[in-house]
C-alpha positions in Angstrom: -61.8 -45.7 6.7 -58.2 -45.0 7.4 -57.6 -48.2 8.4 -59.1 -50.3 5.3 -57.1 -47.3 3.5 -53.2 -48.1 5.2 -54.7 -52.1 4.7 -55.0 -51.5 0.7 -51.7 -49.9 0.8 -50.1 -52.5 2.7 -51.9 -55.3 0.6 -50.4 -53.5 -2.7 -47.2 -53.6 -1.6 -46.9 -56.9 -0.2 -48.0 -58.3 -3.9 -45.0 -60.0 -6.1 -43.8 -57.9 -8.8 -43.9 -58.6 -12.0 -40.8 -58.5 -13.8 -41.1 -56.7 -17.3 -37.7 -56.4 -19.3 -37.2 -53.3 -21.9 -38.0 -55.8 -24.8 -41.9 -56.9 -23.3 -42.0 -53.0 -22.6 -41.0 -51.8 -26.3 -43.2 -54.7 -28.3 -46.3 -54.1 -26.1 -46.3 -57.2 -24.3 -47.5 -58.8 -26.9 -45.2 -62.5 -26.2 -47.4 -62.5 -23.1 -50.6 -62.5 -24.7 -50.4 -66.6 -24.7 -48.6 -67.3 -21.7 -51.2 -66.0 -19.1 -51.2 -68.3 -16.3 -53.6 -68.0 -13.2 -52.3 -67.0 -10.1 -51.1 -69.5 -7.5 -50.7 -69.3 -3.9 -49.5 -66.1 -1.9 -50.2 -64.0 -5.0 -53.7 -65.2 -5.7 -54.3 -65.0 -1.9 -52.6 -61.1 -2.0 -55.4 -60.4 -5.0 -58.2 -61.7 -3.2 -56.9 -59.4 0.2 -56.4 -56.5 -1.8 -60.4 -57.0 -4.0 -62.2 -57.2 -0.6 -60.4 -54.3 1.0 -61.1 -52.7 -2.1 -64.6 -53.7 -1.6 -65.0 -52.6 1.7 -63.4 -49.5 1.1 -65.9 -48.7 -1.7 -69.2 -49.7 0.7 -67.2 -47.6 3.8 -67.1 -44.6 1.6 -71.1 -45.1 0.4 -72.4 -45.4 4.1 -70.6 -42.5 5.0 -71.7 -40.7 2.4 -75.4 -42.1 3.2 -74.8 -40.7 6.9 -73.7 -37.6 6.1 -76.2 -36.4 4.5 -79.1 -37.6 6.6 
């Protein structure tokens, strides 16, 4: 469990940042709302890592949980 949880972190932090300006922070992002574009390459990769770690992390928390109380 500690492991999947120092992965997640590691995963998070590894991701790209996105780069909001004051202006796309003060009009609610709203000149983004058409300009979404898919993720390409590392970061789509970097989501996908960081969704099944999250999903593992989720199932390692319900079998221990499952184990515990039997």
């Amino acid at each position: 469990m500690l492991i999947v949880a120092v992965l997640i972190i590691v995963a998070v932090l590894m991701q790209p940042a996105k780069t909001d300006n004051a202006s796309s922070a003060l009009s609610g992002g709203a000149t983004e709302l058409f300009s979404k574009q898919k993720p390409r390459g590392f970061e789509a990769f970097m989501q996908r890592v960081t969704a099944v770690l999250g999903i593992i992390f989720f199932a390692l928390s319900l079998a221990l949980v499952y184990i515990s109380a039997r």
